[in-house]
C-alpha positions in Angstrom: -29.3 37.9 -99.5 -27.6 34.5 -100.3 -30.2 31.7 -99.6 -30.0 28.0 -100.2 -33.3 26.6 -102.2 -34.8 23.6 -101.0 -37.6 22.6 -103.1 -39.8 18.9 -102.7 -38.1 16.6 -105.1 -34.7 18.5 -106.0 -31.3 19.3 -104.9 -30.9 22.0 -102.6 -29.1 25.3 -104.8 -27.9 28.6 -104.0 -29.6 31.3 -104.8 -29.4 35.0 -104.4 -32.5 37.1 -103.5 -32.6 40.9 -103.5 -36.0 41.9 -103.2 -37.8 42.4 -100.1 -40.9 40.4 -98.8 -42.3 40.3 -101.9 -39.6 38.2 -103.5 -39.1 36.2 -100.5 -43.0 35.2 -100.9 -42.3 34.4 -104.4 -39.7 32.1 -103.7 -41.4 30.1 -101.1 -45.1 30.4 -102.5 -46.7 32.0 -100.2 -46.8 33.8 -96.7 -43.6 33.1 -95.0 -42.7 31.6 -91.3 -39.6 31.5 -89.8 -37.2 29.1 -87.6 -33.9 30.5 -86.2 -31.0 27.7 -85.2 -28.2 27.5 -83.0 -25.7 28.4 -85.4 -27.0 31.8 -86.9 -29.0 29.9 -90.1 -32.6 30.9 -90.5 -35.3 28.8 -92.1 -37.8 30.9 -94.4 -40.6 28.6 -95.2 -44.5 28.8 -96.1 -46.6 29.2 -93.4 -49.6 27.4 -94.7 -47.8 24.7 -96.7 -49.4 22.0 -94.8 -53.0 23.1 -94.7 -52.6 24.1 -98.2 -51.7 19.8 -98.8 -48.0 21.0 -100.3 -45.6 18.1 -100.2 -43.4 17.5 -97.3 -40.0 18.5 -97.9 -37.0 17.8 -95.6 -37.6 17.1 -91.8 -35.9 18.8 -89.0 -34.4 17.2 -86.1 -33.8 18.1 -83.0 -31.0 17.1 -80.5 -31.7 13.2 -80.4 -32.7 12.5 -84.2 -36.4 12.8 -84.0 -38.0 14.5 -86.1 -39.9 17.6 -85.6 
């Protein structure tokens, strides 16, 4: 699966991953949630990132600009 990286701090980078879960996991450092779009992307991120005090990384907006 072709994936784009988005890590805290650097440029975004493509990135191919063919494991399963447990690669996925790897790459985002921890138990996984996910966000579907309108346009068919899918956000894989780590589900306890904020309680775990993980930097922010890019905001999403929704339909006006505001950030959710």
């Amino acid at each position: 699966m072709k994936v784009l990286m988005v890590e805290p701090y650097k440029a975004p980078y493509v990135r191919e991953i063919y494991g399963g879960e447990f690669e996925i996991r790897s790459a985002v450092g921890g138990y996984t949630e996910t966000a579907h779009s309108i346009d068919d992307a899918v956000i894989i991120c780590n589900r306890d990132a904020y309680n775990g005090g993980l930097s922010f990384n890019r905001g999403i907006a929704d339909g006006s600009g505001k950030i959710v």
